[in-house]
C-alpha positions as CSV (number, residue, x, y, z in Angstrom):
1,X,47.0,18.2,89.7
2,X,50.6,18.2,90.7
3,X,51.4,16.1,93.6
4,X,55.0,16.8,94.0
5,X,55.6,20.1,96.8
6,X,57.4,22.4,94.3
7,X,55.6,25.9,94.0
8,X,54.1,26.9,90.4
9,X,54.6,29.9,90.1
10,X,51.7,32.5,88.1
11,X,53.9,32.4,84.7
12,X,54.4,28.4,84.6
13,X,50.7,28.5,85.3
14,X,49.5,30.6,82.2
15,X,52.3,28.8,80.0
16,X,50.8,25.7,80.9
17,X,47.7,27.0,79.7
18,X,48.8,28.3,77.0
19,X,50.1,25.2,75.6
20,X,47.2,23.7,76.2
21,X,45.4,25.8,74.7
22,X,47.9,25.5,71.0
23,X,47.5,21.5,71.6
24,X,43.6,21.6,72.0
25,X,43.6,24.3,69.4
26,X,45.0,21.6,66.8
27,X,42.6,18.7,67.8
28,X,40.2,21.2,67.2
29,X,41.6,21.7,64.2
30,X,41.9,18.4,62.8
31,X,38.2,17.6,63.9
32,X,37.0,20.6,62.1
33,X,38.2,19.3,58.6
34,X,35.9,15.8,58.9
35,X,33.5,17.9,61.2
36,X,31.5,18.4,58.4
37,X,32.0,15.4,56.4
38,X,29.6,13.6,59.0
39,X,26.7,15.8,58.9
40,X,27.3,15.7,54.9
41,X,27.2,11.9,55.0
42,X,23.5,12.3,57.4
43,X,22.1,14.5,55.3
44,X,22.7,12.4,52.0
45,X,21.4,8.9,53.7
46,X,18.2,11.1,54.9
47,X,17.6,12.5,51.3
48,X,18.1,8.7,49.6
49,X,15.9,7.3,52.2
50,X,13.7,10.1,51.5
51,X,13.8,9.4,47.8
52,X,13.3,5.9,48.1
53,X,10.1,6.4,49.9
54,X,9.2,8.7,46.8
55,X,9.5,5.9,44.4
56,X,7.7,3.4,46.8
57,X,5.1,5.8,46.3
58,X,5.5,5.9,42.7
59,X,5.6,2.5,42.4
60,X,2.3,2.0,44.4
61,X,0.9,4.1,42.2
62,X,1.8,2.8,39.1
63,X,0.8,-0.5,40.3
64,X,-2.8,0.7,41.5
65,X,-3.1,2.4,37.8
66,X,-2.2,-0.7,35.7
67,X,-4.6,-2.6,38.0
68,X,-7.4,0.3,37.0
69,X,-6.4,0.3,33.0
70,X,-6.8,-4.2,33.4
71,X,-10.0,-3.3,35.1
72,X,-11.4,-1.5,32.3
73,X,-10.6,-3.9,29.8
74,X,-12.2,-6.3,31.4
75,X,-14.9,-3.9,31.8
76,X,-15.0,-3.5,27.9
77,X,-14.8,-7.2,27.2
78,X,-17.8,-8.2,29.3
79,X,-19.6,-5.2,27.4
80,X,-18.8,-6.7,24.0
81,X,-20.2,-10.0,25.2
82,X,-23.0,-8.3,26.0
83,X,-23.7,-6.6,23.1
84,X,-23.4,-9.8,21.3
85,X,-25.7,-11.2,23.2
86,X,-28.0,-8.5,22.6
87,X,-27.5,-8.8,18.8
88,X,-28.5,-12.1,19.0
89,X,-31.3,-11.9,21.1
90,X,-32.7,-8.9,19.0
91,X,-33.1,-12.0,16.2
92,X,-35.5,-13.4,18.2
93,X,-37.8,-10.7,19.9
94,X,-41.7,-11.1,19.6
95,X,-42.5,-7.3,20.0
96,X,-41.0,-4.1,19.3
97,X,-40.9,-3.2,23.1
98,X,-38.3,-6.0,23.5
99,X,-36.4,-5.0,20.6
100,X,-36.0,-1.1,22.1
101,X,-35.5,-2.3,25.5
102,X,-32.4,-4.3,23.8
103,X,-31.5,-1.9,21.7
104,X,-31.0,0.6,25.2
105,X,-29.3,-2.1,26.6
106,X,-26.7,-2.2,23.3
107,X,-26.8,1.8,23.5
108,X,-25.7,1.5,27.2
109,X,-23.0,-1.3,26.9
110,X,-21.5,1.0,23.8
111,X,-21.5,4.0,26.2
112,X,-19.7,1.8,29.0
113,X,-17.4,0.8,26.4
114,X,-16.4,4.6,25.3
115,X,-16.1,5.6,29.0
116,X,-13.7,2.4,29.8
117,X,-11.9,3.4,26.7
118,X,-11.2,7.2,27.8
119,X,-10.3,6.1,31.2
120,X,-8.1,3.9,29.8
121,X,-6.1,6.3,27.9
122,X,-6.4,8.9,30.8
123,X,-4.5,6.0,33.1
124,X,-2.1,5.9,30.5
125,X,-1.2,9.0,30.3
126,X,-1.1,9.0,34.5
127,X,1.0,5.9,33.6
128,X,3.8,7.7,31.6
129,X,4.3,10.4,33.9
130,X,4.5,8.2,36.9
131,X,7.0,6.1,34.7
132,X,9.4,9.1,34.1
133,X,8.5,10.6,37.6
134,X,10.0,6.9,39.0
135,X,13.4,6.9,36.2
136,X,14.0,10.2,37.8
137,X,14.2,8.9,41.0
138,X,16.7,6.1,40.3
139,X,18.7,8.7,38.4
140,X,18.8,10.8,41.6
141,X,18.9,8.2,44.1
142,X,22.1,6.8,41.6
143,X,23.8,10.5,42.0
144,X,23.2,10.6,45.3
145,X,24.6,7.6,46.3
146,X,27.5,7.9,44.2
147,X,28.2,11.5,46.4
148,X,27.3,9.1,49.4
149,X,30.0,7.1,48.8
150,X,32.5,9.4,47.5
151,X,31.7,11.2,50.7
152,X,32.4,8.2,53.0
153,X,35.6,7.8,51.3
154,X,36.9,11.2,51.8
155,X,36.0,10.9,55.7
156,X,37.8,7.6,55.8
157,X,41.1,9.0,54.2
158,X,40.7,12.2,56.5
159,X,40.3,10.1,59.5
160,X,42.9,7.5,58.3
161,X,45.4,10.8,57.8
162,X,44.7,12.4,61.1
163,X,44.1,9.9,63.7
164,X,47.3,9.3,64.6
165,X,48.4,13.3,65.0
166,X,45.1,13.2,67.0
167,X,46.0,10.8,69.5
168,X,49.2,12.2,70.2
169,X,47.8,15.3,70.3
170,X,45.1,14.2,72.9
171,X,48.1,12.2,74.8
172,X,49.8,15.6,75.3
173,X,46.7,17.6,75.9
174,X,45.9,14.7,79.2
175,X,49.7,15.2,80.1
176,X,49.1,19.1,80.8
177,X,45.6,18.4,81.8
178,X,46.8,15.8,84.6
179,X,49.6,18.8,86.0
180,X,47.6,21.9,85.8
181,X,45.5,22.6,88.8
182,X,42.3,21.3,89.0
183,X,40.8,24.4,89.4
184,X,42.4,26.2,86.5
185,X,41.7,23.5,84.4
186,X,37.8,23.4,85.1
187,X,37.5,27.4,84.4
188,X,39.6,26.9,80.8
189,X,37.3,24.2,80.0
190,X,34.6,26.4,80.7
191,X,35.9,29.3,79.1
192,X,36.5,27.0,75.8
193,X,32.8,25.5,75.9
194,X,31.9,29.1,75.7
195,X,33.5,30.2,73.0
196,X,32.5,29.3,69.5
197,X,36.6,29.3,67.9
198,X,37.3,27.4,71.5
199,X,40.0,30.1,72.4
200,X,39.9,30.0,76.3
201,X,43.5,31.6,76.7
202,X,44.9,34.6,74.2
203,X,47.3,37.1,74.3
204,X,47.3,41.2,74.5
205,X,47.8,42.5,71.4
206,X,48.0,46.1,70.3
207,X,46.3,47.2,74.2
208,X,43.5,44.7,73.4
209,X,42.4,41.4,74.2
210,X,43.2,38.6,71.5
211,X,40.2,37.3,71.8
212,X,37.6,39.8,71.4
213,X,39.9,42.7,70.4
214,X,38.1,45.4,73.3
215,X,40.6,47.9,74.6
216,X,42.2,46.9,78.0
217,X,42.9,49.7,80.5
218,X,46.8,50.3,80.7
219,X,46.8,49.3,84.8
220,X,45.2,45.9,83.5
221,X,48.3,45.3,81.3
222,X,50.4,46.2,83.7
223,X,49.3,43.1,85.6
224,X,49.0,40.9,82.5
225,X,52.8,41.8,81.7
226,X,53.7,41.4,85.7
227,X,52.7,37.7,85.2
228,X,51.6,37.5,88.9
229,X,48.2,36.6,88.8
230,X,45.5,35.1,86.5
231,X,43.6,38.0,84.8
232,X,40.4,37.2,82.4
233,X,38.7,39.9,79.7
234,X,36.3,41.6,81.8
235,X,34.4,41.9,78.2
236,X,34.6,37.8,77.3
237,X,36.1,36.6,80.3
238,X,38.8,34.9,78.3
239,X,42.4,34.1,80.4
240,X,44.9,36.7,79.1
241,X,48.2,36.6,78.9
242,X,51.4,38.8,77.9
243,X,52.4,38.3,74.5
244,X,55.9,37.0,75.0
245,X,54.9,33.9,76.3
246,X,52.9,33.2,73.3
247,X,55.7,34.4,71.1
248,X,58.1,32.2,72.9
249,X,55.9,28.8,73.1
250,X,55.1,29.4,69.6
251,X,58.8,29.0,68.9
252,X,58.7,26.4,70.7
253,X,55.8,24.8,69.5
254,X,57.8,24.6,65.7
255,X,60.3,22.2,67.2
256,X,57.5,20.1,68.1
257,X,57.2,16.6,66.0
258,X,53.4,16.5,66.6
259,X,52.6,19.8,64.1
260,X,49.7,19.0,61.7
């Protein structure tokens, strides 16, 4: 607030305003070209994570089915010995019962043998598709790291390009902030969090408010051309103003070496 005893009058007031309202009109500005840059960049890092997990997945998978197809061929391999065995043993049988109740045993081990076999060659097949399923995911997690990055890099030269206009701009914006009354400042801050395009002050244009374009009853801009005290929208409650002042600040505002 102003310390020093010199009355302000209405007008100087709503100017000051006003010109806050251009300077915090342009930070806005300049934060709405890398505002959404950053939820880009979240949402890609979510995705590849997300991927990632996908091919941990895969991976497990594939590991769990190569263990399976190693278990079967071990599976096979102590059937063969088996059946040798049983071939050899069949040499030396006294009866017939022992020879069927080896041959069953050979019939059974060749069964076990077929079923391993056709397990195998369903892992396999599993196998492959996991295999491509888990080169898809590299591709992807590849493209979307390469949009990651290229991403990051357009923030950075964004930032790089603005940061200095916004810091000037900010400097300014405290200036008028630190000599408009406390009380004025608090309701345009309000009015600003309220509105979605941050317009807290506009002017009357064409007998209607410039914000949210209702019709204004002529004795209402009578006092918004009067300039002699603070009128709002009574439809979005937005701080109005006559339109010469905004014509003649944004003159002004030309001159100004700050302009993004």
């Amino acid at each position: 607030m102003n310390s020093n005893n010199i009355e302000i009058t209405v007008k100087d007031k709503l100017i000051g305003l006003f010109q806050l309202q251009i300077i915090d009109s342009k930070i806005d500005e300049i934060r709405r070209l890398r505002g959404e840059l950053p939820l880009k960049i979240q949402d890609l890092e979510d995705e590849i994570a997300g991927i990632k997990t996908r091919e941990s997945n895969f991976s497990k998978e594939i590991a769990n089915l190569s263990k399976q197809v190693d278990d079967k061929k071990a599976q096979i391999k102590s059937a063969q010995a088996l059946i040798k065995r049983y071939n050899l043993q069949q040499k030396n049988v006294r009866n017939n019962r022992e020879y069927d109740s080896l041959t069953k045993e050979t019939e059974y081990q060749n069964l076990d043998i077929k079923l391993s076999e056709k397990r195998i060659k369903e892992y396999k097949s599993i196998l492959s598709q996991k295999k491509l399923q888990i080169e898809d995911t590299h591709k992807e997690i590849a493209d979307k790291v390469m949009d990651l990055n290229a991403s990051k890099l357009e923030l950075d030269a964004i930032v790089t390009e603005t940061k200095k206009d916004e810091e000037k701009l900010q400097i300014e914006s405290d200036k008028l902030g630190n000599v408009i009354e406390e009380r004025l400042l608090t309701a345009y801050a309000r009015i600003r969090n309220a509105m979605r395009n941050g317009l807290a002050v506009v002017s009357v244009d064409r007998d209607a408010c410039g914000g949210c374009f209702n019709k204004l009853p002529p004795q209402r801009q009578l006092d918004i051309v009067s300039n002699k005290k603070i009128i709002v929208c009574e439809f979005c409650g937005r701080i109005l103003i006559d339109k010469s002042i905004m014509d003649k600040e944004e003159e002004n505002e030309e001159e100004l070496d700050f302009d993004i």
